[in-house]
VOTI-951269 format. One record per residue: residue in one letter; chain; x, y, z of N, C-alpha, C in turn. Coordinates in steps of 0.1 Angstrom, whole numbers, plus 5000, padded with zeros to 4 digits. Example, Ala and Ser with C-alpha at 12.3 -4.5 7.8 and 13.67 -1.06 7.14 Angstrom:
residues 2
  resn  chain   npx   npy   npz  capx  capy  capz   cpx   cpy   cpz
     A      A  5132  4943  5078  5123  4955  5078  5132  4967  5078
     S      A  5128  4978  5071  5137  4989  5071  5129  5000  5079
end
This chain:
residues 324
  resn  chain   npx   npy   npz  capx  capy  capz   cpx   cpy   cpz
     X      A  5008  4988  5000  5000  5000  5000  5009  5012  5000
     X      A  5005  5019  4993  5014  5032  4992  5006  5047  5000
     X      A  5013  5056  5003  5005  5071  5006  4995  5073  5002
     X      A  4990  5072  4989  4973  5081  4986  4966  5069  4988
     X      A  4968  5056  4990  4958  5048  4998  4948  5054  5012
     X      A  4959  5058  5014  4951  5065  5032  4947  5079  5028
     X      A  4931  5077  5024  4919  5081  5025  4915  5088  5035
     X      A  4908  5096  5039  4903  5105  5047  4894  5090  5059
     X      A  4885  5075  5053  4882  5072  5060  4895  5062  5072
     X      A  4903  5058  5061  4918  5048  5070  4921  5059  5081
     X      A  4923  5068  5076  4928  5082  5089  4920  5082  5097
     X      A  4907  5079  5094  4899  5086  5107  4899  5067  5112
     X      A  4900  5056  5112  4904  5043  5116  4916  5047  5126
     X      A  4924  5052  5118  4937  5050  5123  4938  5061  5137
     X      A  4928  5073  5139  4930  5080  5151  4928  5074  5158
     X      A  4912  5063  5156  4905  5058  5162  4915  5053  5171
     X      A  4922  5041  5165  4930  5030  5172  4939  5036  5180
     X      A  4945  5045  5175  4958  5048  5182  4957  5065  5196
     X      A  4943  5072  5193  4942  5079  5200  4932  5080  5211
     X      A  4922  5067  5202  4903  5069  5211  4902  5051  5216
     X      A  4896  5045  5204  4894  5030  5205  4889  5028  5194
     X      A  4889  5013  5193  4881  5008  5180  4884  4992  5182
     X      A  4879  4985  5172  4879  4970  5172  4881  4968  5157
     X      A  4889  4951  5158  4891  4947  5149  4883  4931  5149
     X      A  4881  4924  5140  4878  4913  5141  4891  4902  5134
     X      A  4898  4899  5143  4909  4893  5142  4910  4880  5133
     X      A  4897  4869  5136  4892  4858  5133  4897  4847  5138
     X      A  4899  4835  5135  4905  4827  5135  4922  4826  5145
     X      A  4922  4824  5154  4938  4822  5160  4938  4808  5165
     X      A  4953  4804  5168  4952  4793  5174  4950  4794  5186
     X      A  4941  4784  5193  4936  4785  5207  4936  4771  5212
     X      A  4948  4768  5224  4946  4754  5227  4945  4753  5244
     X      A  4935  4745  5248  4940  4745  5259  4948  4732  5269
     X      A  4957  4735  5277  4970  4724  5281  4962  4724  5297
     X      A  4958  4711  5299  4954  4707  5312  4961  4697  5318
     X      A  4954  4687  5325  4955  4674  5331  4973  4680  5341
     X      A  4971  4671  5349  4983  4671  5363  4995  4677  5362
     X      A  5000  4673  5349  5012  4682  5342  5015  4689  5334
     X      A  5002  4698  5332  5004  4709  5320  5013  4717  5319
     X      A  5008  4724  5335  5017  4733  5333  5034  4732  5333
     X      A  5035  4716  5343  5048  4716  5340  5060  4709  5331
     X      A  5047  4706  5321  5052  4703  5307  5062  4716  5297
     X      A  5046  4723  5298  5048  4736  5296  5065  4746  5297
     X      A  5062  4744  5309  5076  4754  5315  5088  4749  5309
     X      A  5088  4733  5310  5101  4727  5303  5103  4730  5288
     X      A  5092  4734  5282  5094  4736  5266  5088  4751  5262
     X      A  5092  4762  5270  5094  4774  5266  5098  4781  5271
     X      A  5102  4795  5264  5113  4805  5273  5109  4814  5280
     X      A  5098  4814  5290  5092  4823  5299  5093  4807  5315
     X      A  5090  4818  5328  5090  4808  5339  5078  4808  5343
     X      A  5071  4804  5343  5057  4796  5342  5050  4800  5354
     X      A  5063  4792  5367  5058  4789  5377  5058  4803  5388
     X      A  5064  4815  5379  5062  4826  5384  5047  4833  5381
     X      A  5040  4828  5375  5030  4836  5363  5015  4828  5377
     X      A  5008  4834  5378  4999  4830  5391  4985  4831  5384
     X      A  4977  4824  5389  4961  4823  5380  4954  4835  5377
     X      A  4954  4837  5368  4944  4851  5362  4954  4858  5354
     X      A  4968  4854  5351  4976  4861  5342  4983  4854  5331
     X      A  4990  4856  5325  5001  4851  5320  5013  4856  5316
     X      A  5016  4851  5300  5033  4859  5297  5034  4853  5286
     X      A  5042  4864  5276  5047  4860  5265  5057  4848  5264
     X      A  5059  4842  5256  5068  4830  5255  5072  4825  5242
     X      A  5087  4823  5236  5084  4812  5225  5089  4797  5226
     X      A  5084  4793  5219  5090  4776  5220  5097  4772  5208
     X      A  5108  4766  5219  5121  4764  5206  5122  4747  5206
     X      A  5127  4743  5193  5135  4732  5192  5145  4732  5203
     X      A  5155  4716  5200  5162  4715  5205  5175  4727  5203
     X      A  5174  4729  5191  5189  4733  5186  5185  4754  5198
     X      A  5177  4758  5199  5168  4768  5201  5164  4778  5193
     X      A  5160  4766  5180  5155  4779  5168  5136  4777  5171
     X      A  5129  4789  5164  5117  4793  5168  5110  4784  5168
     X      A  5100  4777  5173  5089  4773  5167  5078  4777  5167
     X      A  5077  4788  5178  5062  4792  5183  5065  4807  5187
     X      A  5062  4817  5186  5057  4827  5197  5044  4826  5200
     X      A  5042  4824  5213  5024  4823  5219  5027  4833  5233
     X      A  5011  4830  5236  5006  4840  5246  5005  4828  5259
     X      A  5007  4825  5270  5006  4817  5275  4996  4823  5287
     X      A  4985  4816  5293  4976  4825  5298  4970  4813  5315
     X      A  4975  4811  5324  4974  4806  5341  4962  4804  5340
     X      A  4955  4795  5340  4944  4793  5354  4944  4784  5366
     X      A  4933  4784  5371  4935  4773  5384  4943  4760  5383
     X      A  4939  4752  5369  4934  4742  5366  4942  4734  5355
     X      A  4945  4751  5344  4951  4747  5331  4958  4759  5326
     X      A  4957  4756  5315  4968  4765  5307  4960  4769  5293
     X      A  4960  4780  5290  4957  4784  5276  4969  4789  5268
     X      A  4969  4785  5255  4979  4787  5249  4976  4797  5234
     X      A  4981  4805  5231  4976  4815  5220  4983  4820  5211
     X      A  4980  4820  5201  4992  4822  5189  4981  4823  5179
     X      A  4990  4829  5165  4985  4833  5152  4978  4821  5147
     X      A  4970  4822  5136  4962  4809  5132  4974  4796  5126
     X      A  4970  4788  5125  4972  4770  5116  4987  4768  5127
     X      A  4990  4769  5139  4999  4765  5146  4998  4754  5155
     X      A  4985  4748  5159  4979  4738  5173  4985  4726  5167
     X      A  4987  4723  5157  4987  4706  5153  5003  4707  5152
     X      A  5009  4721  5147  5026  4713  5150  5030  4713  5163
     X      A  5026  4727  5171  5029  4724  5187  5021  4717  5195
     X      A  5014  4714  5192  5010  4694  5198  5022  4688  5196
     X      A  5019  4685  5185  5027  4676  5182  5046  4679  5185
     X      A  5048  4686  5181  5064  4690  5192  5060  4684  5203
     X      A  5053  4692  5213  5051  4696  5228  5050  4677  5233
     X      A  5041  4668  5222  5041  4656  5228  5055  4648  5227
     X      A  5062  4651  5216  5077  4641  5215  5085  4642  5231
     X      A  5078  4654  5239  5086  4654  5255  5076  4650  5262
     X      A  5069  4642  5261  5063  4637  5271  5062  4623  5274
     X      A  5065  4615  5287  5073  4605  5286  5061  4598  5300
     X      A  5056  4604  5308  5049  4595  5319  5038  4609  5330
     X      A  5045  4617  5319  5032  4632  5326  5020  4627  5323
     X      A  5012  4632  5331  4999  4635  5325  4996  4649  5316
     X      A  4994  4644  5308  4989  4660  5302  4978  4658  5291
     X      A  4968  4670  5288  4958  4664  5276  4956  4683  5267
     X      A  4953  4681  5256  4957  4691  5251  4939  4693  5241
     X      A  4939  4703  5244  4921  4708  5234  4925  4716  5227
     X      A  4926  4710  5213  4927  4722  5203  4911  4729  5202
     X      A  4908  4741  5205  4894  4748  5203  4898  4760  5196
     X      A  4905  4757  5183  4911  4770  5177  4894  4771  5167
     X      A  4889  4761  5158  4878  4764  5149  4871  4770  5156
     X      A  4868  4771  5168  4855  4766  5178  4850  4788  5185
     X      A  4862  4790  5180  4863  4809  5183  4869  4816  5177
     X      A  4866  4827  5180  4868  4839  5167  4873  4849  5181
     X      A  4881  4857  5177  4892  4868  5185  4889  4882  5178
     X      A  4880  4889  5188  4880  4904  5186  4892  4913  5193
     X      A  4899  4919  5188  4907  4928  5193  4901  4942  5197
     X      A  4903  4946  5204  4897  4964  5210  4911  4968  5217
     X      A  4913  4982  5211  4926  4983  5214  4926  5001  5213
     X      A  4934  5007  5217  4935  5020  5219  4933  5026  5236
     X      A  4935  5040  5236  4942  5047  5247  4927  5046  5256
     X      A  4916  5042  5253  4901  5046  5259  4896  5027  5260
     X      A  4906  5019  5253  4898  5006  5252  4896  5000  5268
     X      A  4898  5003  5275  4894  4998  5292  4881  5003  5291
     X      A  4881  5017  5293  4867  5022  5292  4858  5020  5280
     X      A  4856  5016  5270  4851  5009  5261  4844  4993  5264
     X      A  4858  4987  5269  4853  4974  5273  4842  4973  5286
     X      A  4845  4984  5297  4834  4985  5308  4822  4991  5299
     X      A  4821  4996  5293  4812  5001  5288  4804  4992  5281
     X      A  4811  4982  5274  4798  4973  5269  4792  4960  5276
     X      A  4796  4965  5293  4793  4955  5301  4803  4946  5309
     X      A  4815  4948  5308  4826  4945  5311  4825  4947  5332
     X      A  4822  4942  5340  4823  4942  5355  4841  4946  5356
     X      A  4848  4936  5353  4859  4935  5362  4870  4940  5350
     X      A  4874  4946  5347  4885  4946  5330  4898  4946  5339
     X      A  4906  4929  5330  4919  4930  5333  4928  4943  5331
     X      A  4934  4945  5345  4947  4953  5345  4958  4951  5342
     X      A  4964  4943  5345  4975  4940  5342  4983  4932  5328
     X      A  4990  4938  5322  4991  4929  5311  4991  4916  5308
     X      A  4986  4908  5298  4984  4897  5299  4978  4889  5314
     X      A  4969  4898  5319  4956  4892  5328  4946  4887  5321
     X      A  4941  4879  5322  4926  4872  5315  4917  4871  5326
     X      A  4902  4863  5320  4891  4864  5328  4882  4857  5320
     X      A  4873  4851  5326  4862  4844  5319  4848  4845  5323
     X      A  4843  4850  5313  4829  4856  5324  4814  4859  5312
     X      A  4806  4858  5318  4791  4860  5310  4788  4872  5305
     X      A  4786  4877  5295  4782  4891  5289  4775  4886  5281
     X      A  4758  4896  5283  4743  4899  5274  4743  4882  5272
     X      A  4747  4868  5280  4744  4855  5283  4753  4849  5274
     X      A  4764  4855  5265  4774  4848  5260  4786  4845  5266
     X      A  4793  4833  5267  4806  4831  5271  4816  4835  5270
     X      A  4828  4842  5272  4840  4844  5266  4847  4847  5275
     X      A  4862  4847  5266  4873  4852  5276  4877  4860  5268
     X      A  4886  4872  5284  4889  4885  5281  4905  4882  5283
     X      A  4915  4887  5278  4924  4891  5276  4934  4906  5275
     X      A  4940  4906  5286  4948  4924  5280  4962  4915  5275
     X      A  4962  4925  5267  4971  4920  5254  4977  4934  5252
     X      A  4989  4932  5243  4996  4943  5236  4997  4937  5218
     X      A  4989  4929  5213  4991  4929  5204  4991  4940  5191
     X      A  4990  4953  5198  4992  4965  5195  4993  4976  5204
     X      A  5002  4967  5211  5010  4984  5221  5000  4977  5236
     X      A  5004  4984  5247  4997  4981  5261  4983  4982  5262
     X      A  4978  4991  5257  4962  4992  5252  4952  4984  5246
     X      A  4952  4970  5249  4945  4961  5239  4942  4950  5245
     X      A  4931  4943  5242  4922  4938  5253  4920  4931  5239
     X      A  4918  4909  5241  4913  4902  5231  4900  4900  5241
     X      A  4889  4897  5229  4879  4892  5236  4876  4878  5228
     X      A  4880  4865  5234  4876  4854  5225  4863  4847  5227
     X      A  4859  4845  5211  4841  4841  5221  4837  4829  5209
     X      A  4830  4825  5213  4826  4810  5204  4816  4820  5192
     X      A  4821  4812  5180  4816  4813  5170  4800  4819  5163
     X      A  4795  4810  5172  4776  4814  5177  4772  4825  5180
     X      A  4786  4834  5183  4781  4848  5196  4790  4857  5187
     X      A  4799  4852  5178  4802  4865  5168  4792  4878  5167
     X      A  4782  4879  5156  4775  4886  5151  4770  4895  5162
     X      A  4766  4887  5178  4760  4894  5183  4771  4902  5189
     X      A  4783  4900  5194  4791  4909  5202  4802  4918  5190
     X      A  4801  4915  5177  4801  4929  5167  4789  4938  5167
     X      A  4775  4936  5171  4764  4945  5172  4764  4949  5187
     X      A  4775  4943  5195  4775  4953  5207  4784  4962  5208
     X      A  4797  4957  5201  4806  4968  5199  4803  4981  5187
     X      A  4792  4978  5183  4790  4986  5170  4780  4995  5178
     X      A  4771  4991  5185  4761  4995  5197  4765  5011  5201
     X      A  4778  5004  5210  4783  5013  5217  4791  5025  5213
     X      A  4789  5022  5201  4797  5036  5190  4811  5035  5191
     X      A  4815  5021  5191  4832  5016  5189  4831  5016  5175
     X      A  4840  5020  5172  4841  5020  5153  4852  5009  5152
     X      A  4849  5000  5143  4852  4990  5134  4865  4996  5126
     X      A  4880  4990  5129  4888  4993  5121  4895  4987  5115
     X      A  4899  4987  5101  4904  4977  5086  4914  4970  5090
     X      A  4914  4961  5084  4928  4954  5083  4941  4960  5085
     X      A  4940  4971  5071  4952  4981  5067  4959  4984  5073
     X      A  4950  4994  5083  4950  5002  5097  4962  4992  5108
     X      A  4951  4980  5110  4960  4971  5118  4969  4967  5116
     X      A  4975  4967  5100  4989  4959  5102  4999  4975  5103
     X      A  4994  4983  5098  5003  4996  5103  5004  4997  5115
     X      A  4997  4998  5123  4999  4998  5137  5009  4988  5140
     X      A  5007  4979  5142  5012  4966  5147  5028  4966  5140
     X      A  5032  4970  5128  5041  4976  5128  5052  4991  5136
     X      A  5040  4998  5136  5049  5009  5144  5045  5005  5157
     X      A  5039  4995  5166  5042  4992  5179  5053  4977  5177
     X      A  5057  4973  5167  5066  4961  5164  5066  4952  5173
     X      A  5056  4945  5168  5050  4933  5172  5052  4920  5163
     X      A  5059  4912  5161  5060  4906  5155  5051  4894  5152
     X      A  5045  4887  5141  5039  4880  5137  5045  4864  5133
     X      A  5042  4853  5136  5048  4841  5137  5045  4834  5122
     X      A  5053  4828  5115  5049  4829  5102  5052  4838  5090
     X      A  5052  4854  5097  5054  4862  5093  5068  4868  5090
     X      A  5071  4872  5098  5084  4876  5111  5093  4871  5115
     X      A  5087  4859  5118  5093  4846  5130  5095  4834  5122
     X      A  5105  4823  5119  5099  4813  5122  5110  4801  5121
     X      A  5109  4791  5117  5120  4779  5125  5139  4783  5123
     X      A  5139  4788  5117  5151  4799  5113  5156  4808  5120
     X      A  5148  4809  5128  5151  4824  5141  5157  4817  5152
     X      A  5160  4825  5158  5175  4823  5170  5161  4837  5179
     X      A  5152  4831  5192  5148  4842  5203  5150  4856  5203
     X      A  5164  4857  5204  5169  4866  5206  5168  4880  5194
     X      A  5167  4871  5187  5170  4882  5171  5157  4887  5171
     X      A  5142  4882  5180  5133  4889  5175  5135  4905  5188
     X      A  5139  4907  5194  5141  4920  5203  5129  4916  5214
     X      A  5123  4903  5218  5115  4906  5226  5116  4900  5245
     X      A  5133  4898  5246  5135  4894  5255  5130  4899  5263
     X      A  5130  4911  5271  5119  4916  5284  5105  4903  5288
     X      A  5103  4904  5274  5089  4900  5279  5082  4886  5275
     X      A  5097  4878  5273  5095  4864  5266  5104  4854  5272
     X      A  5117  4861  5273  5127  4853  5283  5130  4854  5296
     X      A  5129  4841  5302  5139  4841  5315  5153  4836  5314
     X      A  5164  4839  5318  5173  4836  5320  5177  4829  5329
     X      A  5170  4829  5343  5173  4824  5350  5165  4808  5356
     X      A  5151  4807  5350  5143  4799  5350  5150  4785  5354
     X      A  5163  4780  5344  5169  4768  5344  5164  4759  5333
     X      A  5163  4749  5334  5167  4738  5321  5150  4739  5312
     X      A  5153  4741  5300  5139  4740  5292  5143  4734  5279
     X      A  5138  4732  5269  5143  4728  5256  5149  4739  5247
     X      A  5163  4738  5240  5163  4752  5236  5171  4761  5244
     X      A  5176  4756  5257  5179  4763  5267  5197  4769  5266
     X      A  5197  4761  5263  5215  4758  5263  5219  4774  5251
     X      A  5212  4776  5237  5218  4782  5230  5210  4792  5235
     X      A  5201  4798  5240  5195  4812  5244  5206  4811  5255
     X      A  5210  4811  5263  5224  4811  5276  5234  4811  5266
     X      A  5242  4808  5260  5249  4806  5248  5251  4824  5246
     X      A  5239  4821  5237  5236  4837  5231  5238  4848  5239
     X      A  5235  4847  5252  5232  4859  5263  5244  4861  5266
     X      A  5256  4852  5269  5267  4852  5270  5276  4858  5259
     X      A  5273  4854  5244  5280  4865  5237  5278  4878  5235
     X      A  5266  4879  5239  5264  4895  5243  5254  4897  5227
     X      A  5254  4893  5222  5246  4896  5207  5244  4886  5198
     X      A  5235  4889  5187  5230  4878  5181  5234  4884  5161
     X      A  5235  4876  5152  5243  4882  5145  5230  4893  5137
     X      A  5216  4892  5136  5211  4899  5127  5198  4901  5141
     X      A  5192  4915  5137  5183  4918  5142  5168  4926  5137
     X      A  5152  4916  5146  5146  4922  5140  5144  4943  5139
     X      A  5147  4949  5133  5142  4960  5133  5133  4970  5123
     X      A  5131  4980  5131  5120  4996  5123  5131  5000  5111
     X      A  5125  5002  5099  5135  5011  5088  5124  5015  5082
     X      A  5126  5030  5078  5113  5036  5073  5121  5040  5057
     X      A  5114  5047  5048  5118  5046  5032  5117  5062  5029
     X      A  5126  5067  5026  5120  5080  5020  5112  5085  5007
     X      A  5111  5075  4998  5100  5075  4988  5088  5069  4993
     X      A  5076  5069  4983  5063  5064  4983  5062  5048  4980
     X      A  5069  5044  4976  5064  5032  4976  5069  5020  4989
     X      A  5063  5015  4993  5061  5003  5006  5068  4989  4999
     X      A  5079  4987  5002  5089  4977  5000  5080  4963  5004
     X      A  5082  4954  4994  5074  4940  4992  5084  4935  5006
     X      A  5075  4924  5004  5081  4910  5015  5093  4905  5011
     X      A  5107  4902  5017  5115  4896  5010  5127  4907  5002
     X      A  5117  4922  5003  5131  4933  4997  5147  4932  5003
     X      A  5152  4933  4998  5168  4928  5003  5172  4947  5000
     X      A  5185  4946  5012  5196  4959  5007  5210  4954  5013
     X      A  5220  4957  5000  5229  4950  5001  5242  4960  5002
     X      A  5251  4960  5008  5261  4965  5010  5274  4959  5006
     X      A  5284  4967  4997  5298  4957  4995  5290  4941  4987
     X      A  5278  4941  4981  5277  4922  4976  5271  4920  4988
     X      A  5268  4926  4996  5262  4913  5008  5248  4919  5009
     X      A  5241  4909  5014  5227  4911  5020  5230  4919  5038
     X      A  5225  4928  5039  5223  4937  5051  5211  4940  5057
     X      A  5204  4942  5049  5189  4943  5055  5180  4932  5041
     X      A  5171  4928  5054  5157  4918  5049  5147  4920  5055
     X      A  5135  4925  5048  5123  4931  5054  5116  4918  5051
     X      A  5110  4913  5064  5096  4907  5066  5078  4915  5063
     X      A  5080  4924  5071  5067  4936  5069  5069  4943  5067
     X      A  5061  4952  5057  5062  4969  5053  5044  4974  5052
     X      A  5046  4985  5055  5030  4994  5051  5031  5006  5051
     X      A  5024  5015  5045  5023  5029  5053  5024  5031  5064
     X      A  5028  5046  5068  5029  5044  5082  5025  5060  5087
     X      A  5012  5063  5091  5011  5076  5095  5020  5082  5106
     X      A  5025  5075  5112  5032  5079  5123  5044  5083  5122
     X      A  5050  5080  5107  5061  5083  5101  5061  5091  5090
     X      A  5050  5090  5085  5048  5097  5072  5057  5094  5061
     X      A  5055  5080  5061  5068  5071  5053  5066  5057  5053
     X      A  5069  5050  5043  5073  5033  5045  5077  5030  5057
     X      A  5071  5023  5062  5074  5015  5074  5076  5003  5070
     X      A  5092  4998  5075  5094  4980  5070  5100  4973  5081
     X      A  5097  4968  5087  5103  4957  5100  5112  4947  5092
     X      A  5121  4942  5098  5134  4931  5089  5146  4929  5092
     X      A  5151  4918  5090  5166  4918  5100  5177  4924  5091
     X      A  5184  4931  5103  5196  4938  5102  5206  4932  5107
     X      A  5215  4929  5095  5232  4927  5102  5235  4934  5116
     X      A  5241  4928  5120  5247  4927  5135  5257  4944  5132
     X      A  5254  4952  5138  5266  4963  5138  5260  4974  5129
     X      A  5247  4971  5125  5242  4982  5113  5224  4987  5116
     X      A  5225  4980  5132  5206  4982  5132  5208  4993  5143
     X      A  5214  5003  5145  5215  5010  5157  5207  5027  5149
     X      A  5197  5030  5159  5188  5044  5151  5197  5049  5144
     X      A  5193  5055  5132  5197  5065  5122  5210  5065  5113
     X      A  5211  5046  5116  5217  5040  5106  5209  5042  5093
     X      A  5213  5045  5082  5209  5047  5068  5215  5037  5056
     X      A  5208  5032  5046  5212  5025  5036  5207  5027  5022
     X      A  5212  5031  5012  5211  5033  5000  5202  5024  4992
     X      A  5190  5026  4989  5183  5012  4983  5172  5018  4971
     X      A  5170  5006  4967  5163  5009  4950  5150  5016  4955
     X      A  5145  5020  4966  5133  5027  4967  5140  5039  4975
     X      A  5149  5042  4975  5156  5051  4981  5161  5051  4991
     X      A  5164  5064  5001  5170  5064  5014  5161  5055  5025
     X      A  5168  5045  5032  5161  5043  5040  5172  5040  5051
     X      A  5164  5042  5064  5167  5048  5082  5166  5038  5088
     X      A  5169  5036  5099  5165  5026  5106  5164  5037  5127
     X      A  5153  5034  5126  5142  5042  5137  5140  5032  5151
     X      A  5144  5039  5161  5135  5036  5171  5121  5030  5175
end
């Protein structure tokens, strides 16, 4: 998508999201839930967050690596009493099953893919708390990655705060049946409904990375920048463990995901390469417009020693930066 795409209505989406509120209808993610005696401590052994710090009603970012510690998963990992919810982008339940069971040797564990079975509305922006009480919401999680499960206008669902666009964002997952009616509640309450477009721009300039997209068996943790809020260090032994400690120890990883914006109009495809001296140096995964820049926005790994702000590279769409 280039500049004169964004229309007077995308703009007025895009304040929505980023200054008031608004909702997306996300659709389809993967949604599994990990129970029986040893879920959770299945769990802990095969991803890079500590589990057994995370207390019922919350969770934590995490990915799950192979052996070697390349990606297999970024998911949302979400505590209850009882079990474990696990959350990620759509078509992922059936390989991490299937991973997750090659370690399981005399646990108990039982795994519910209910990914067909719900649909994930996102609401998100500086007012979405107040939005979400507003359409009946009693208790709205505080804390990041807090969840809840509770009855609204007699439909089931669970609430989630999420940052899947910045700290302001709240998933609401709800069985398929109750779609229609909880888009006529959010529409109700004068939440404005915002495009796709909109969302992957966002989701870009809060750099958020997408699994599949972004991510994927080829990545080394580290390279995606989301250590804060994915890794523990100190947790102790999990799958994968050895080369994230490895890594932390050399102090760096050789390419990194980051922001580079374009000084022409046109929005660099998937796969754009910029090369320095014959070599590949930058590889963008995502690009879009980007109101917040007033420029191509492209997320993509950078050679090790060249992603630091206001680094610049010479490329067939012109100057492009690499941003904060």
């Amino acid at each position: 998508m280039n500049q004169l795409v964004w229309d007077k209505q995308l703009m007025q989406h895009y304040y929505a999201i980023t200054r008031d509120v608004a909702w997306v209808d996300v659709g389809v993610r993967t949604e599994v839930i990990i129970g029986g005696r040893d879920g959770l401590r299945v769990m802990n052994n095969n991803c890079t967050a500590d589990l057994r710090r995370v207390i019922p009603g919350h969770g934590t970012e995490a990915f799950v690596l192979n052996l070697k510690g390349m990606t297999l998963g970024h998911v949302g990992l979400f505590v209850s009493n009882n079990q474990l919810e696990l959350s990620t982008v759509a078509d992922q339940a059936a390989s991490l099953i299937s991973h997750l069971r090659q370690y399981i040797v005399s646990e108990v564990v039982d795994f519910l893919d209910r990914s067909a079975d719900a649909t994930t509305f996102l609401v998100a922006g500086p007012n979405a708390a107040q939005a979400i009480a507003r359409i009946g919401v009693a208790d709205v999680p505080e804390a990041r990655m807090s969840h809840c499960r509770m009855t609204l206008d007699s439909m089931e669902l669970t609430i989630r705060r999420t940052d899947l666009l910045g700290a302001d964002g709240f998933q609401l997952v709800v069985p398929n049946e109750a779609k229609s009616r909880i888009e006529k509640l959010l529409t109700s309450n004068e939440i404005l409904r915002c495009s796709a477009e909109v969302l992957e721009a966002v989701r870009l300039e809060n750099r958020i990375p997408k699994y599949g997209v972004d991510i994927d068996a080829k990545n080394l943790p580290q390279e995606i920048g989301r250590d804060q809020q994915a890794l523990s260090f100190s947790k102790g032994c999990y799958l994968g463990q050895e080369t994230v400690a490895r890594l932390d120890a050399l102090g760096h990883v050789n390419r990194h995901w980051t922001p580079i914006v374009f000084n022409g109009h046109d929005v660099p495809a998937v796969g754009f390469l910029i090369e320095q001296d014959g070599k590949p140096v930058v590889r963008v995964t995502s690009a879009a417009w980007s109101p917040k820049f007033q420029k191509p926005l492209a997320l993509g790994y950078i050679r090790n020693g060249f992603q630091q702000p206001g680094q610049t590279f010479n490329s067939s769409l012109g100057l492009a930066t690499v941003v904060r």
